[in-house]
N, CA, C and O of each residue as an XYZ file, in Angstrom:
668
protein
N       5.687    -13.681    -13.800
C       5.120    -13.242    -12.543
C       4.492    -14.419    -11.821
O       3.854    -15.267    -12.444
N       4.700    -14.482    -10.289
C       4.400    -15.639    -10.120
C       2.364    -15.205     -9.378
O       1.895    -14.125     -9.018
N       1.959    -16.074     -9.414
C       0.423    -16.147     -8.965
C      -0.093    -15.710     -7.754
O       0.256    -16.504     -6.881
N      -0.819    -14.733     -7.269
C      -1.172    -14.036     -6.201
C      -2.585    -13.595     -6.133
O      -3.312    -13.247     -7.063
N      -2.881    -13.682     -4.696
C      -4.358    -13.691     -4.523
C      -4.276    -12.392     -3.456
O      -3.280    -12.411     -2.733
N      -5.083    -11.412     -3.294
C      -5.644    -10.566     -2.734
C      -6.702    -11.258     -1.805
O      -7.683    -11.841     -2.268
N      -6.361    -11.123     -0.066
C      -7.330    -11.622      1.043
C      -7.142    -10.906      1.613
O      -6.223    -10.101      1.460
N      -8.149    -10.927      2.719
C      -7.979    -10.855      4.108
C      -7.101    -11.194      4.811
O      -6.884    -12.406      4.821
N      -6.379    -10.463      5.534
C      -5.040    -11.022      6.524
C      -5.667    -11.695      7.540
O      -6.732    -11.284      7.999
N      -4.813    -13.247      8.172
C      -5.393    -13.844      8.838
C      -4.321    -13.978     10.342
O      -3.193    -14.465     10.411
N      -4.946    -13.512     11.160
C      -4.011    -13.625     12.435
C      -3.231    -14.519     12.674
O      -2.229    -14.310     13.357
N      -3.601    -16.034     12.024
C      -2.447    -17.258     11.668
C      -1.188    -17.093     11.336
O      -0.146    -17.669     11.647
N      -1.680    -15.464     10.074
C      -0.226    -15.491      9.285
C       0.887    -14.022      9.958
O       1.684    -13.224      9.466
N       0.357    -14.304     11.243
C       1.165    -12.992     11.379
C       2.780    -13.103     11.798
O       3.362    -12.021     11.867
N       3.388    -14.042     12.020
C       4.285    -14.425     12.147
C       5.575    -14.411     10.897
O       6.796    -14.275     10.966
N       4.783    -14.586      9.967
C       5.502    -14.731      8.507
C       5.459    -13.201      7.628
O       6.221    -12.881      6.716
N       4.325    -12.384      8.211
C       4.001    -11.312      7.956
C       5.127    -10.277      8.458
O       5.768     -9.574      7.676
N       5.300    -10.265      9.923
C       5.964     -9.600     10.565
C       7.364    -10.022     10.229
O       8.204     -9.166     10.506
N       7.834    -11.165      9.685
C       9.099    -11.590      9.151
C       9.246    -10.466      7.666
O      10.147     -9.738      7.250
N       8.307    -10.693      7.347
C       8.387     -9.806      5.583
C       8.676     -8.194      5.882
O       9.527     -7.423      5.436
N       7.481     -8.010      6.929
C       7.248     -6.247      7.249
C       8.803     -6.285      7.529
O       9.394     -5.633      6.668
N       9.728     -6.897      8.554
C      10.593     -5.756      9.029
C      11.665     -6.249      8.285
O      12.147     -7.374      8.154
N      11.990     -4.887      7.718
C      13.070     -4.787      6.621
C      13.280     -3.123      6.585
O      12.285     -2.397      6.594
N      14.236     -2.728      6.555
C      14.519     -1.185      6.599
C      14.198     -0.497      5.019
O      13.815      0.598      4.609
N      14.545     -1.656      4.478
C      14.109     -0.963      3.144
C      12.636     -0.716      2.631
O      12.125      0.255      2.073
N      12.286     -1.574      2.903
C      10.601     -1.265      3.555
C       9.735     -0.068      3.800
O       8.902      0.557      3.144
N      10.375      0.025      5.275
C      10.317      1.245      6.063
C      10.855      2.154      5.299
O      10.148      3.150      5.150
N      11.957      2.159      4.712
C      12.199      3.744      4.042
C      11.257      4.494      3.258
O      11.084      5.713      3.228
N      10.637      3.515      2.584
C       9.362      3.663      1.536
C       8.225      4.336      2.319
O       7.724      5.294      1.729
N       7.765      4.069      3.396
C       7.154      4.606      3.779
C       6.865      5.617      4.680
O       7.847      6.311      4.942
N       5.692      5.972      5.318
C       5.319      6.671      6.579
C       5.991      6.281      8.033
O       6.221      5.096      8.271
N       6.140      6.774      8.498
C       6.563      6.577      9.922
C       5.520      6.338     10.413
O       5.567      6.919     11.497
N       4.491      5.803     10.320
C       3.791      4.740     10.802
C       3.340      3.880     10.608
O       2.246      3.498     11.025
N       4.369      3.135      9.644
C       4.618      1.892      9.609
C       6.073      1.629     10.128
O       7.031      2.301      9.747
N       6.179      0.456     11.153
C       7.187      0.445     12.344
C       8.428     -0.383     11.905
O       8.367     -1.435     11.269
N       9.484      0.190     12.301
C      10.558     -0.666     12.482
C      11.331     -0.310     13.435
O      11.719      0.830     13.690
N      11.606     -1.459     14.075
C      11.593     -2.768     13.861
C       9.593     -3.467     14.019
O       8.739     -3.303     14.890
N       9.598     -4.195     12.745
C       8.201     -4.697     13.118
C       8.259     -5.943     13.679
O       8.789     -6.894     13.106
N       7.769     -6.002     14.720
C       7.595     -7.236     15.797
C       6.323     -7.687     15.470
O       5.496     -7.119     14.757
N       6.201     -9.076     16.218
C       5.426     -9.847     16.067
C       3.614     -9.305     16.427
O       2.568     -9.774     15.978
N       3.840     -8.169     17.391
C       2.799     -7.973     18.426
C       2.199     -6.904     17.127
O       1.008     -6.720     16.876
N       3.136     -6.405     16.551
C       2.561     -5.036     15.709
C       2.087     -5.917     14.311
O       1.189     -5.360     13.680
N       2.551     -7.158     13.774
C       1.943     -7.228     13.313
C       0.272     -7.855     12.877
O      -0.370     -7.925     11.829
N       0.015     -8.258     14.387
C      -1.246     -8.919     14.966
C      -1.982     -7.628     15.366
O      -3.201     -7.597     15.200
N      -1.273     -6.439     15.937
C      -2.097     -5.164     15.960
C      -2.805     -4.975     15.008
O      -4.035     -4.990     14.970
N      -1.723     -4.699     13.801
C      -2.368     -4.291     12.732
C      -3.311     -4.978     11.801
O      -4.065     -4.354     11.055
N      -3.234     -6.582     11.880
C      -4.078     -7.454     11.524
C      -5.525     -7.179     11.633
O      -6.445     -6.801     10.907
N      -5.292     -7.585     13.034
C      -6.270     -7.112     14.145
C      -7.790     -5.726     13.340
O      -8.978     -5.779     13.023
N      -6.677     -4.710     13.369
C      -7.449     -3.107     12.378
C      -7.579     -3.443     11.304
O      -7.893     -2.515     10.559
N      -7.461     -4.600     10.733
C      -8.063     -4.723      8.763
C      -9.290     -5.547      8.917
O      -9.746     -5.979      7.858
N     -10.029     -5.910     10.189
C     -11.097     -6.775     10.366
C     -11.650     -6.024     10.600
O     -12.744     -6.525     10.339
N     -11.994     -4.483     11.136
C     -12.954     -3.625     11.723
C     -13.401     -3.301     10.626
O     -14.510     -3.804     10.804
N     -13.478     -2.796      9.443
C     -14.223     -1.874      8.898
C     -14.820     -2.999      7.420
O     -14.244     -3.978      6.944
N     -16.027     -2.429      7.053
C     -16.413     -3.457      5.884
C     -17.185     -2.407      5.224
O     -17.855     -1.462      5.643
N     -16.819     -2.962      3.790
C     -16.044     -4.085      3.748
C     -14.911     -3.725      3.700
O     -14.627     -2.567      4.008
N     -13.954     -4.630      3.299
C     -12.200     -4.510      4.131
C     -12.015     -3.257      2.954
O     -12.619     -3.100      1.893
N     -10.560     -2.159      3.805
C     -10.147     -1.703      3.167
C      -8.460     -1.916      2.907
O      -7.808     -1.176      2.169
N      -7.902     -3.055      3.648
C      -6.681     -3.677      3.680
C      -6.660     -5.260      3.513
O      -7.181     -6.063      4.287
N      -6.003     -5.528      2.430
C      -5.908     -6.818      2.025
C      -4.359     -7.291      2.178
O      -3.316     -6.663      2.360
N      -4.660     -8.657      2.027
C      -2.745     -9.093      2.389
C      -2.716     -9.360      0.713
O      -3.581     -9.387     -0.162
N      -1.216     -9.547      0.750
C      -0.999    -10.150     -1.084
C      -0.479    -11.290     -0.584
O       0.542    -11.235      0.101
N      -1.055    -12.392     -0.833
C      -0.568    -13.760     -0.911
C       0.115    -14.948     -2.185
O      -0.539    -15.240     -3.187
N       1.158    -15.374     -1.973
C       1.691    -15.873     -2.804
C       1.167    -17.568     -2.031
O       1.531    -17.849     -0.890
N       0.348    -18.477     -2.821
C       0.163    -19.828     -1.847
C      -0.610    -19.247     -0.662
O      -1.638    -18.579     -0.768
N       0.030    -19.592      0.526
C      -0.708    -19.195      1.961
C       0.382    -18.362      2.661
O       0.519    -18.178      3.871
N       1.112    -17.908      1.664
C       1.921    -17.096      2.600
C       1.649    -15.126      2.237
O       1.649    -14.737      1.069
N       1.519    -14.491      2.989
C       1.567    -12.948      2.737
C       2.902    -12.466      2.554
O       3.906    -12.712      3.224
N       2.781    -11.855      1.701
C       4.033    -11.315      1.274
C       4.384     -9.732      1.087
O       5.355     -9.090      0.687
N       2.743     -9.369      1.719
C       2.501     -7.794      1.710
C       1.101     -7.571      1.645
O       0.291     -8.491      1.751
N       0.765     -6.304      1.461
C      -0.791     -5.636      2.367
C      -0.325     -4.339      1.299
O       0.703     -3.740      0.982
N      -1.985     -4.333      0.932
C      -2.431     -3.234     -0.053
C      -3.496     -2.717      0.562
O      -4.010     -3.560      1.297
N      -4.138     -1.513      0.574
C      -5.171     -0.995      1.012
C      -5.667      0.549      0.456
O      -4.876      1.363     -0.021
N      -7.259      0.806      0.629
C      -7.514      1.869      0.448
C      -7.900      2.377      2.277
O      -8.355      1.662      3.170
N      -7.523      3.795      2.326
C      -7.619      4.401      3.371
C      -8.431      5.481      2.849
O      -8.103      6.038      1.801
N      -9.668      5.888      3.624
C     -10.570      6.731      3.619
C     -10.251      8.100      3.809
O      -9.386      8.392      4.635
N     -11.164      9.477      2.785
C     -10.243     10.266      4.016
C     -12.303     11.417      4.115
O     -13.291     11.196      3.415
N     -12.138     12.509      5.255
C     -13.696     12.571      5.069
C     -13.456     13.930      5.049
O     -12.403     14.502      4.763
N     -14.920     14.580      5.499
C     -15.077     16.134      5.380
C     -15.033     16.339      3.626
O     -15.447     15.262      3.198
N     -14.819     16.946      2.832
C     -14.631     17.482      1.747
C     -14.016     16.891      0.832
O     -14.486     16.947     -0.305
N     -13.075     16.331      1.025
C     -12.293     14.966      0.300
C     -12.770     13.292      0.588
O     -12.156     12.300      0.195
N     -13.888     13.311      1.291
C     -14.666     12.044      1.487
C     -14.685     10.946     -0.112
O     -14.611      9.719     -0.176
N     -14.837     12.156     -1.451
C     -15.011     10.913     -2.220
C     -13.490     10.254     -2.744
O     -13.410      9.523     -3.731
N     -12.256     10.670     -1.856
C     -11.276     10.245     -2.082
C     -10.638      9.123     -1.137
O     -10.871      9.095      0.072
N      -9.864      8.256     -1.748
C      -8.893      7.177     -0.520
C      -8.062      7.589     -1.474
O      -8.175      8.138     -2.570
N      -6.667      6.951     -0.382
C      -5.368      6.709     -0.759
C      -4.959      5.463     -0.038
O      -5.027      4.977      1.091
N      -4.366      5.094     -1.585
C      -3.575      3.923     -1.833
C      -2.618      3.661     -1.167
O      -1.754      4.511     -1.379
N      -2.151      2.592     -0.138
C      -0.860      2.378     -0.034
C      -0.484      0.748      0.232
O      -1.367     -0.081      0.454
N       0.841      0.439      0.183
C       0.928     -0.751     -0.002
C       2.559     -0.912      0.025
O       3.454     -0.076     -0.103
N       2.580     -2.236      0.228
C       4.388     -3.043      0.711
C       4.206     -3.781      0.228
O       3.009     -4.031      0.079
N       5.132     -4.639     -0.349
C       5.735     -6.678     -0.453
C       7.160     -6.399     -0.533
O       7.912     -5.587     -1.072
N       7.233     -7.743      0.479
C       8.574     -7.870      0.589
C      10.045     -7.914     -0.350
O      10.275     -8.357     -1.475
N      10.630     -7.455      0.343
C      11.879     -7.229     -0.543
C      11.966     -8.643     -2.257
O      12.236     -8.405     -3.434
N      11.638     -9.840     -1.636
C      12.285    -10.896     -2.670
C      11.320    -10.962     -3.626
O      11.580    -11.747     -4.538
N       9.973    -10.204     -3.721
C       9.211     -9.798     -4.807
C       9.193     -8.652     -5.393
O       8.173     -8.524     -6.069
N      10.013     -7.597     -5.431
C      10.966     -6.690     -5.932
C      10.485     -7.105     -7.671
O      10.406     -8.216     -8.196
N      10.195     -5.592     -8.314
C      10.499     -6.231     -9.613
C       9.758     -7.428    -10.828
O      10.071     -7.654    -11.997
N       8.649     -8.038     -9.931
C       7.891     -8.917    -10.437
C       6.820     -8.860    -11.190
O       6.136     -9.687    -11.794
N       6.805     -7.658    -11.030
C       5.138     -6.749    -11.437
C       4.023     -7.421    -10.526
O       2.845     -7.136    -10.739
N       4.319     -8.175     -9.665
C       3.456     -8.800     -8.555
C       2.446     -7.147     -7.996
O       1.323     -6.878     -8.422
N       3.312     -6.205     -6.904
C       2.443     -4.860     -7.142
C       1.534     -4.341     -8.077
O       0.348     -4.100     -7.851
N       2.287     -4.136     -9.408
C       1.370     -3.544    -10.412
C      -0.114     -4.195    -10.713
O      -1.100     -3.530    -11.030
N      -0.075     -5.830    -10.530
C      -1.132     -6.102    -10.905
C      -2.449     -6.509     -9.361
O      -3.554     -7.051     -9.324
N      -1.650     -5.967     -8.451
C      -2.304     -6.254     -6.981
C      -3.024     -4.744     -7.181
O      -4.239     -4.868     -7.024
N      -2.672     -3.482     -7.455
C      -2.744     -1.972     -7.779
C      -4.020     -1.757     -8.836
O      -4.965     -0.977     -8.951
N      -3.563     -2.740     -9.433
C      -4.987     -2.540    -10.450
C      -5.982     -3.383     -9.755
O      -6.646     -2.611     -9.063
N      -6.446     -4.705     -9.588
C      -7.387     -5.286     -8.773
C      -7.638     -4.267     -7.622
O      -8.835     -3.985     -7.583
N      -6.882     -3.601     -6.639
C      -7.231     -2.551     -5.865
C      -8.226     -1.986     -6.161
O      -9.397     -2.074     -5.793
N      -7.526     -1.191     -7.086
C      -8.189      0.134     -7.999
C      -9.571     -0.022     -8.414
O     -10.401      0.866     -8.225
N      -9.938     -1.527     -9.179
C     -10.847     -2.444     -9.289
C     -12.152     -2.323     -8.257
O     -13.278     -1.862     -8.441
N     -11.522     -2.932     -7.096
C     -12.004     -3.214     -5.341
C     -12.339     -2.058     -5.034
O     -13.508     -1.983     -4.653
N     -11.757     -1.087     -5.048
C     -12.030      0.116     -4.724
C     -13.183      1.315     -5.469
O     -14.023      2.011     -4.897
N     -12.917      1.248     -6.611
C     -14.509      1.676     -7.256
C     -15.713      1.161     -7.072
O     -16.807      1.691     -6.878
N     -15.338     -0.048     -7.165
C     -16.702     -0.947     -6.620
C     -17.277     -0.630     -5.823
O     -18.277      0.086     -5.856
N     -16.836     -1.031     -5.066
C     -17.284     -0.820     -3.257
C     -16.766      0.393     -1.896
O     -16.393      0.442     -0.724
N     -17.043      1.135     -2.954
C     -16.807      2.522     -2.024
C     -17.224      3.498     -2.761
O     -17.056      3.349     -3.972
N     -17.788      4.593     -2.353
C     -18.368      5.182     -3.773
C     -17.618      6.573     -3.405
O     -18.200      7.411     -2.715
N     -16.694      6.722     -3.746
C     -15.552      7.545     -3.970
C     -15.135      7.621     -5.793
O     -15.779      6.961     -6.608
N     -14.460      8.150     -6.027
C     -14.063      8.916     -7.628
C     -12.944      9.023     -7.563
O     -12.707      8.966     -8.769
N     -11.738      9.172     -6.982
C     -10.471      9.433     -6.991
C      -9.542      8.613     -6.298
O      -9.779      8.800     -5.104
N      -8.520      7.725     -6.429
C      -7.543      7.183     -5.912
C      -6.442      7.533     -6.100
O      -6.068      7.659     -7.266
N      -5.446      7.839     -4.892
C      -4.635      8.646     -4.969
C      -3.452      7.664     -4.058
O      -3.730      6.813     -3.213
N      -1.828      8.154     -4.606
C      -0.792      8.078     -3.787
C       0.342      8.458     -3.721
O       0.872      8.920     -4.731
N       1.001      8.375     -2.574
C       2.088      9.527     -2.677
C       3.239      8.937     -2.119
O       3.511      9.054     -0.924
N       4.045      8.203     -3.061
C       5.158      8.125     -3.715
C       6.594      8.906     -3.142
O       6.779      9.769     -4.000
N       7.183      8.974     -2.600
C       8.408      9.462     -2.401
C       9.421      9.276     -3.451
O       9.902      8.173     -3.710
N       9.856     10.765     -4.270
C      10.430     10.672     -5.268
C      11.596      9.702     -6.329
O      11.555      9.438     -7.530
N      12.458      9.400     -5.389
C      13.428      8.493     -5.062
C      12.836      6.944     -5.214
O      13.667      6.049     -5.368
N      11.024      6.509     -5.164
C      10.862      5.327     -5.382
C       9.945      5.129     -6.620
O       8.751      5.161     -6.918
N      11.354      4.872     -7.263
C      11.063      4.375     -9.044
C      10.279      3.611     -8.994
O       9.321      3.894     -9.713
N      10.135      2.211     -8.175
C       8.987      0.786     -8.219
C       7.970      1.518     -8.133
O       7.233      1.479     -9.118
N       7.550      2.428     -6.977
C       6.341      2.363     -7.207
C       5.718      3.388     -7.651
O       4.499      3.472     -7.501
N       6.501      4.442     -8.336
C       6.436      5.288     -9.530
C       5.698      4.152    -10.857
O       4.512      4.106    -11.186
N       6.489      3.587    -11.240
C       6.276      2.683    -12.194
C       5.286      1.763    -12.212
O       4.918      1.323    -13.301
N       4.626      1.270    -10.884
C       3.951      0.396    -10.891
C       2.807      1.135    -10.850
O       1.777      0.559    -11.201
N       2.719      2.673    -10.385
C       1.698      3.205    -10.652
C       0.665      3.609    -11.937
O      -0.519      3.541    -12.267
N       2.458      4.247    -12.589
C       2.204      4.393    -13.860
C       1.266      3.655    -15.115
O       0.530      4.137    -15.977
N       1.663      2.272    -14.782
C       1.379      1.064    -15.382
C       0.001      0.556    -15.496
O      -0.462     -0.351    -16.188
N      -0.682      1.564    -14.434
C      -2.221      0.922    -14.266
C      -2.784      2.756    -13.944
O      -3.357      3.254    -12.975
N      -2.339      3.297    -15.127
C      -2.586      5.263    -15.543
C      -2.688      5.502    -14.640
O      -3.850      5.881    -14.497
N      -1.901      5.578    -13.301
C      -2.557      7.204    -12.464
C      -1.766      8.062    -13.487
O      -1.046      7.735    -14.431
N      -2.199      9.474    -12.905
C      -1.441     10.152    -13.492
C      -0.696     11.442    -12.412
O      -1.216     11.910    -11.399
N       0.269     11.701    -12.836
C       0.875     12.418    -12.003
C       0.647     14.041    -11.613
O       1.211     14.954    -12.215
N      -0.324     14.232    -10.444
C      -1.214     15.645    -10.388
C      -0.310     16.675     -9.482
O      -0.649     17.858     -9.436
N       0.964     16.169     -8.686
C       1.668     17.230     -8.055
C       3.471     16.507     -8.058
O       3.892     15.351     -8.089
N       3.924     17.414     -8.024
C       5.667     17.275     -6.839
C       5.706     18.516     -5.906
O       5.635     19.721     -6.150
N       5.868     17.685     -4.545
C       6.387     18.537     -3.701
C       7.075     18.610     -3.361
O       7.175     17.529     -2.780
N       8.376     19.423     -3.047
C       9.507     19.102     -3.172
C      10.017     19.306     -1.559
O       9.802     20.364     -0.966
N      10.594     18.366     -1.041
C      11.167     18.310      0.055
C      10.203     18.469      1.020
O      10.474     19.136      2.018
N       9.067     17.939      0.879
C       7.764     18.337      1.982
C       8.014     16.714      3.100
O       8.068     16.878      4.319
N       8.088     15.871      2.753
C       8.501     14.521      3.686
C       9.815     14.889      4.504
O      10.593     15.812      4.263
N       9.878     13.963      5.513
C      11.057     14.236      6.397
C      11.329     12.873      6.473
O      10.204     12.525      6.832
N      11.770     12.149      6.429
C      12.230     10.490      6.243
C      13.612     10.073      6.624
O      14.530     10.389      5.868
N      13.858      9.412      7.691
C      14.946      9.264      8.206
C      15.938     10.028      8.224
O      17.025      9.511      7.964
N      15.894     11.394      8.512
C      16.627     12.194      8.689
C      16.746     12.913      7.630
O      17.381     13.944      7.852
N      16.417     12.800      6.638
C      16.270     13.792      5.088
C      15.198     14.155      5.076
O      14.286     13.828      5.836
N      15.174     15.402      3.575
C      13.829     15.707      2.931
C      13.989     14.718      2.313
O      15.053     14.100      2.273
N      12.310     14.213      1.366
C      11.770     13.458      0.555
C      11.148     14.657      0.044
O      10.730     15.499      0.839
N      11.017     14.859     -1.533
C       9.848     14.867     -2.353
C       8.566     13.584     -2.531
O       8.642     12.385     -2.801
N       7.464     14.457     -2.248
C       6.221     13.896     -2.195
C       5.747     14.176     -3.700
O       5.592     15.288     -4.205
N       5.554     12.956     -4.295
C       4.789     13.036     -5.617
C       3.268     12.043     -5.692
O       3.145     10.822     -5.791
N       2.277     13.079     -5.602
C       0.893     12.920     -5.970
C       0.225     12.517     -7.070
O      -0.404     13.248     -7.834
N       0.400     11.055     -7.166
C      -0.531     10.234     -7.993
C      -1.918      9.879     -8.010
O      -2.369      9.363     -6.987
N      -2.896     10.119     -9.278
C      -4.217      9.981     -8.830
C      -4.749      9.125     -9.929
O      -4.058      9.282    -10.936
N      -5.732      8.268    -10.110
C      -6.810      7.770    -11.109
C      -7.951      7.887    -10.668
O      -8.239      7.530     -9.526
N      -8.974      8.511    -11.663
C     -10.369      8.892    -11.602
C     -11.323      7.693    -11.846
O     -10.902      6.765    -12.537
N     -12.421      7.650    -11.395
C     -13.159      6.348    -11.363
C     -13.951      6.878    -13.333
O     -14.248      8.026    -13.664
N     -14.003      6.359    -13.699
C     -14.814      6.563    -15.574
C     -16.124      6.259    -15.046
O     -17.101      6.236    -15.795
């Protein structure tokens, strides 16, 4: 596995960022709001929103000085306040590295710490073994399947609900 640091995304690197983000395979993985095609402007937008809130709840994954992807906890409130969910990308050519798995646990880490929440959660689209696995790897455990509840480029997706409890 090669060596990676968890930062702050820096508006410098958004150029190399937005090279990584747009990839369709990417995008399949996720929400439809995360964009493709990702342009340069979206990815200085989104830069931009990981400096507002503290402390950060979106970090870049850096290999050297380059980002190669963005991990984050997202808040959620009302009744489920002591929960975030996890989500996160790297680019296609770190595929496979366990580079994720061990960015997921430092998260997980980051995230008990400094947020006083109890539950981390994510939801996985059935079909994605990586990050099934990379979840696995650092115990969530698997608390739902929903089956065909996502709509994703023109298909259903099963939504599978991964969680780890803070000890």
């Amino acid at each position: 596995m090669e060596d990676f640091v968890l930062k702050k995304l820096s508006l410098d690197d958004a150029m190399i960022f937005a090279l990584h983000a747009n990839n369709r395979k990417i995008w399949s993985n996720l929400t439809d709001r995360f964009p493709h095609p990702y342009s340069l402007e979206k990815a200085k937008d989104f830069i931009k929103l990981t400096h507002i809130p503290v402390p950060t709840q979106v970090l870049g994954i850096y290999i050297g000085e380059e980002p190669i992807g963005a991990i984050g906890l997202h808040p959620l409130d009302d009744v489920f306040r002591k929960n975030m969910e996890l989500g996160y990308w790297i680019a296609e050519p770190y595929w496979g590295k366990g580079i994720m798995s061990n960015a997921i646990a430092q998260m997980v880490e980051y995230g008990f710490s400094n947020f006083d929440i109890t539950r981390i959660f994510a939801r996985p689209f059935g079909r994605n073994i990586g990050s099934i696995k990379a979840l696995e790897k650092n115990n969530f455990l698997l608390e739902a399947t929903l089956s065909k509840t996502a709509f994703k480029d023109g298909k259903y997706e099963d939504e599978l609900i991964y969680a780890i409890r803070k000890t």
